[in-house]
C-alpha positions as CSV (number, residue, x, y, z in Angstrom):
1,X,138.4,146.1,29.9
2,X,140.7,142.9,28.9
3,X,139.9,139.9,30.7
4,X,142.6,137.0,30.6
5,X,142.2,133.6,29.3
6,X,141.1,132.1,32.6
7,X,138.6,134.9,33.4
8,X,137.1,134.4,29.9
9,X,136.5,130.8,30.8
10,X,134.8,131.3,33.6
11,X,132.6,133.5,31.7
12,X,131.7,130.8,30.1
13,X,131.2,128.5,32.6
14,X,128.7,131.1,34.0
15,X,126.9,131.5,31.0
16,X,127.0,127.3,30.2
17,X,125.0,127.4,33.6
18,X,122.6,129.7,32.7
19,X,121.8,127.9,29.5
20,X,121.4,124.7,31.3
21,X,118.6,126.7,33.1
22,X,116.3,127.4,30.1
23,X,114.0,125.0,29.2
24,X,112.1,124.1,25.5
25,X,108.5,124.5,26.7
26,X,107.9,121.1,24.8
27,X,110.6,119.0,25.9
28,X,111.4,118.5,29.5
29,X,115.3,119.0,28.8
30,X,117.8,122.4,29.0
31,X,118.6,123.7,25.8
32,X,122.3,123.2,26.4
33,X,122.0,119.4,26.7
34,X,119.3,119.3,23.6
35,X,121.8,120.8,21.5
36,X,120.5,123.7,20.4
37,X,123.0,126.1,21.2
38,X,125.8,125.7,18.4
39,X,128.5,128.3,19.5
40,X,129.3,130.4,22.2
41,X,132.4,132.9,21.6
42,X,133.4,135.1,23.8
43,X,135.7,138.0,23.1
44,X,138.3,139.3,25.9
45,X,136.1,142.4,25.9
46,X,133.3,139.7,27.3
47,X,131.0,140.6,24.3
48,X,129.3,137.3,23.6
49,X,128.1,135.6,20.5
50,X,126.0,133.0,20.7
51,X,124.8,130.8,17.3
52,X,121.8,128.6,18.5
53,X,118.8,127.0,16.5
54,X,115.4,125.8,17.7
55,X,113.4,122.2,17.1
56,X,111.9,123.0,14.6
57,X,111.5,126.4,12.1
58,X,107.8,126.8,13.1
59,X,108.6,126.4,17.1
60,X,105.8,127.6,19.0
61,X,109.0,129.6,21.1
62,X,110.5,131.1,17.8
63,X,110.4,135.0,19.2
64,X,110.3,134.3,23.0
65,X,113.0,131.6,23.1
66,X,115.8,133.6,21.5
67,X,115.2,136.3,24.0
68,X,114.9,134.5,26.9
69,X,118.6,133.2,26.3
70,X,119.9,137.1,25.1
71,X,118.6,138.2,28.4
72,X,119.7,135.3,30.4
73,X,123.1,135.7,29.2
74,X,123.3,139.6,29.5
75,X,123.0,139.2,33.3
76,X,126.0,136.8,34.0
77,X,128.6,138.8,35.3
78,X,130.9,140.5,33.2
79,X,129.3,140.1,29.9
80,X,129.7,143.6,27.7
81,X,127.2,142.7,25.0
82,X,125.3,139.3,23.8
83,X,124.9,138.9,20.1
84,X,122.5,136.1,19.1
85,X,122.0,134.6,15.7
86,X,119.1,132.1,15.1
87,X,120.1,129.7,12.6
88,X,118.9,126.2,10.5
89,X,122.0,125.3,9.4
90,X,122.4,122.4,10.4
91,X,118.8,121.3,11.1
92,X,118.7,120.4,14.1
93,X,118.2,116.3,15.0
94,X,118.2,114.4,18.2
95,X,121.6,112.8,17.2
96,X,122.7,116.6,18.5
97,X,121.3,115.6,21.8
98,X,123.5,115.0,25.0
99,X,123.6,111.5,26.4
100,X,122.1,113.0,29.5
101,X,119.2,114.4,27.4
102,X,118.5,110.7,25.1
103,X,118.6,109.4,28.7
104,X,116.5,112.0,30.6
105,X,113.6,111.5,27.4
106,X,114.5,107.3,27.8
107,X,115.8,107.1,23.9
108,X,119.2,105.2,26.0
């Protein structure tokens, strides 16, 4: 099935809200307003591809944090497929941070 422009959005939406719900066990902060998620694309199938990295290389969540956000995303409604590719490139740095997350850790 096709879904249209606006339908894709609100994919997206769904799945930016799911994100916001899983946490880096060592930083009290989402992993959408860390930064770590890169890219989401969406196809108008409603496969997903999502690019994310993690803290650090040697995270104590490598293996569990990169399902937990596959699964997570599978559920939203409408999603086909989730594709996820872990990646270092950039490095991640807390200049990739959200103001919300500098503020919620009080680096603002």
């Amino acid at each position: 099935m096709k879904y249209t422009d606006e339908q894709i959005a609100d994919i997206g939406e769904n799945i930016i809200r799911v994100l916001k719900t899983i946490y880096d066990p060592e930083i009290p902060v989402d992993i959408y307003e860390l930064g770590l998620i890169y890219d989401v694309q969406i196809s108008d199938e409603a496969a997903v591809k999502v690019i994310m990295t993690l803290t650090s290389p040697n995270c104590p969540v490598a293996e569990s944090l990169p399902a937990e956000v596959k699964e997570k995303i599978a559920l939203v409604e409408h999603v086909s497929e989730v594709e996820l590719e872990l990646t270092f490139e950039p490095t991640w740095n807390r200049d990739m941070m959200s103001e919300e997350a500098r503020f919620e850790l009080g680096m603002i």
